[in-house]
C-alpha positions in Angstrom: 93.2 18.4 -46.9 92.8 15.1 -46.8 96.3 14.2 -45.1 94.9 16.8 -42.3 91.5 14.6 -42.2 93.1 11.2 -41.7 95.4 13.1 -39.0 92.6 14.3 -37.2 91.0 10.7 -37.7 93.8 8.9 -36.0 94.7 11.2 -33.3 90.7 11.3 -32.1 91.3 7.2 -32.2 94.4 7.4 -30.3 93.1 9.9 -28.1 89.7 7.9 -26.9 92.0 5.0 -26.5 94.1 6.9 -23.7 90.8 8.5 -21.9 89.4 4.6 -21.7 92.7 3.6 -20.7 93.0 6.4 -18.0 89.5 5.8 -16.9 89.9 1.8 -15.8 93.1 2.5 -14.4 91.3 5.6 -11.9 88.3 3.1 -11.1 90.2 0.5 -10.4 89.9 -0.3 -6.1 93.2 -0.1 -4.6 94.3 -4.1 -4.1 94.1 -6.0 -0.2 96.9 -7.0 1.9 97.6 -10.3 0.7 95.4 -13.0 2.0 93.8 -11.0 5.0 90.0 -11.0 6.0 90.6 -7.4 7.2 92.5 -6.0 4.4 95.0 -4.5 6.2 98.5 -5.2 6.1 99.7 -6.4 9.6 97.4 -8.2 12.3 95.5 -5.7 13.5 92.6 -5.1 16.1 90.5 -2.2 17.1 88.7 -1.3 20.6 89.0 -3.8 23.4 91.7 -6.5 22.4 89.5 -9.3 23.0 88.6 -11.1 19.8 91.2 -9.0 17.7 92.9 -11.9 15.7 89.5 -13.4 14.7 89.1 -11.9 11.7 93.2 -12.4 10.3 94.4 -14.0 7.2 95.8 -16.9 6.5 99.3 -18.2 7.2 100.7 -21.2 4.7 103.1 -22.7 2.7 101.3 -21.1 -0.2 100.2 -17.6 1.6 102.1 -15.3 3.2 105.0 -17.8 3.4 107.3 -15.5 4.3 106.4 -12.5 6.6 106.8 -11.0 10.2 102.8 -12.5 10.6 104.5 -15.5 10.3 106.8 -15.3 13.3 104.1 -14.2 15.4 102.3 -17.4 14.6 105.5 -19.3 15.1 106.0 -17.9 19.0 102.5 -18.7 19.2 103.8 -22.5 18.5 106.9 -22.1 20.7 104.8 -21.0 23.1 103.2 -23.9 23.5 106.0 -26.1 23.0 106.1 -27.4 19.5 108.6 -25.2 17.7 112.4 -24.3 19.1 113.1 -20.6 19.3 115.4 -21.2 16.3 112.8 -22.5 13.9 110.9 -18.6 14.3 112.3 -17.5 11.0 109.4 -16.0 9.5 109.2 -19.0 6.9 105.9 -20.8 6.9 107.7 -24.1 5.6 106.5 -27.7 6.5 107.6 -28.1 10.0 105.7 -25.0 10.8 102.8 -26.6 8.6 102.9 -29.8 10.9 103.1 -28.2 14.1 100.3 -25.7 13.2 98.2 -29.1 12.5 99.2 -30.7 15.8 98.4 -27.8 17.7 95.0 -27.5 15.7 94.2 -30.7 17.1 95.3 -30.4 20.8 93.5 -27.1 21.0 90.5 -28.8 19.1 89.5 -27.1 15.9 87.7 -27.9 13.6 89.0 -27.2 10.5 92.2 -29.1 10.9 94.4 -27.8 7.6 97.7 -27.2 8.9 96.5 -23.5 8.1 97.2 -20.6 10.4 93.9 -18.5 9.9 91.1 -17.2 11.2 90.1 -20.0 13.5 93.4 -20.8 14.3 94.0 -17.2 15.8 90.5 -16.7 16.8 91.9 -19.5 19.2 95.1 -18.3 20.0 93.7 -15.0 21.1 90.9 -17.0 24.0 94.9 -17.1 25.6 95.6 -13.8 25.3 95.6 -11.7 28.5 96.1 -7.9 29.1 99.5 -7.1 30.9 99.4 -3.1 30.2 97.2 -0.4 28.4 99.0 2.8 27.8 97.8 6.6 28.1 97.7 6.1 23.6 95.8 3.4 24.0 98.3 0.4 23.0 98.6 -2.5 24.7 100.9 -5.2 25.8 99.2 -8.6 26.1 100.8 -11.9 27.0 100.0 -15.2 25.1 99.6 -17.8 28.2 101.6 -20.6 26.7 101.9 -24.3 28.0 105.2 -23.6 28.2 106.4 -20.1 27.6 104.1 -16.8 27.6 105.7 -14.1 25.0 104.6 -10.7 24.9 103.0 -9.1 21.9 102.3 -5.1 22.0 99.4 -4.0 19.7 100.5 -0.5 19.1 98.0 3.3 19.2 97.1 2.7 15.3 95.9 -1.3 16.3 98.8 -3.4 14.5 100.3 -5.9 16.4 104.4 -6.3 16.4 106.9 -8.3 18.8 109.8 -8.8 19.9 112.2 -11.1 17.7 115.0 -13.7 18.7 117.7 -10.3 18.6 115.7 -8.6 20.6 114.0 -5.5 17.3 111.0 -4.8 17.8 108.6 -6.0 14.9 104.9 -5.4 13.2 103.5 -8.1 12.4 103.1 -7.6 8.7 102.1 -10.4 6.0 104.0 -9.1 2.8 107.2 -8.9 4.0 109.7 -10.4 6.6 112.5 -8.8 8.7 111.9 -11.2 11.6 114.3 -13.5 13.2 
């Protein structure tokens, strides 16, 4: 009897360890995107494009080093001159830091970090211009660079992609990078 007891004991033990253990892991809120205002994985925008990249994450050598977000901020900075086509790898090292800082200053920000983030695209999008809308509602805008003016499409569902140095087409996603 008392073997059955100590049984009974334990297994109620074991078994309120497993319903509090079940319970944290079902209340638990499904994680962000890494490091975006929005929460959502890939640049994104909703409605009129005007103002979409106001609200994205930041771009650094510590965040989102390496992802397809971080090519679209890289043609941004070919765009205007301060990165070669070949350095849009997708790798948010320190000569895209640097050039993210000089262009910071020449477009006249204020938070001058060498940071890709929400002011720095909130600026970049003031040169954004429609090209296209389609019948699903996606668009193709056109970054009006100083020196070249590279198309971005921000799809039906509101992501933004582009197109990469071989020509794929590419979402601009911060966690991962297929860019080029």
């Amino acid at each position: 009897m008392e073997r059955i007891a100590k049984y009974r004991r334990r297994m109620r033990g074991a078994l309120a360890v497993v319903v509090t253990i079940a319970a944290l892991v079902l209340s638990a809120s499904p994680a962000e995107a890494s490091g975006t205002y929005s929460g959502r994985a890939y640049i994104y925008g909703g409605g009129t494009w005007v103002g979409d990249w106001g609200d994205e994450g930041d771009l650094s050598t510590g965040t989102n080093t390496y992802s397809n977000a971080t090519c679209l901020w890289q043609k941004i900075l070919w765009a205007d001159g301060l990165l070669a086509a070949s350095d849009i790898d997708g790798i948010f090292g320190s000569k895209t830091k640097a050039q993210t800082l000089y262009w910071q200053e020449m477009r006249e920000l204020s938070g001058l970090d060498g940071i890709a983030g929400k002011e720095s695209f909130g600026k970049a999008d003031n040169y954004l211009s429609e090209i296209s809308e389609d019948s699903s509602g996606a668009f193709t805008l056109q970054y009006d660079g100083i020196y070249y003016n590279p198309y971005f499409i921000r799809n039906a569902d509101g992501n933004y992609g582009f197109y990469d140095g071989t020509n794929t087409y590419r979402l601009a996603g911060y966690d991962y990078r297929t860019c080029s």
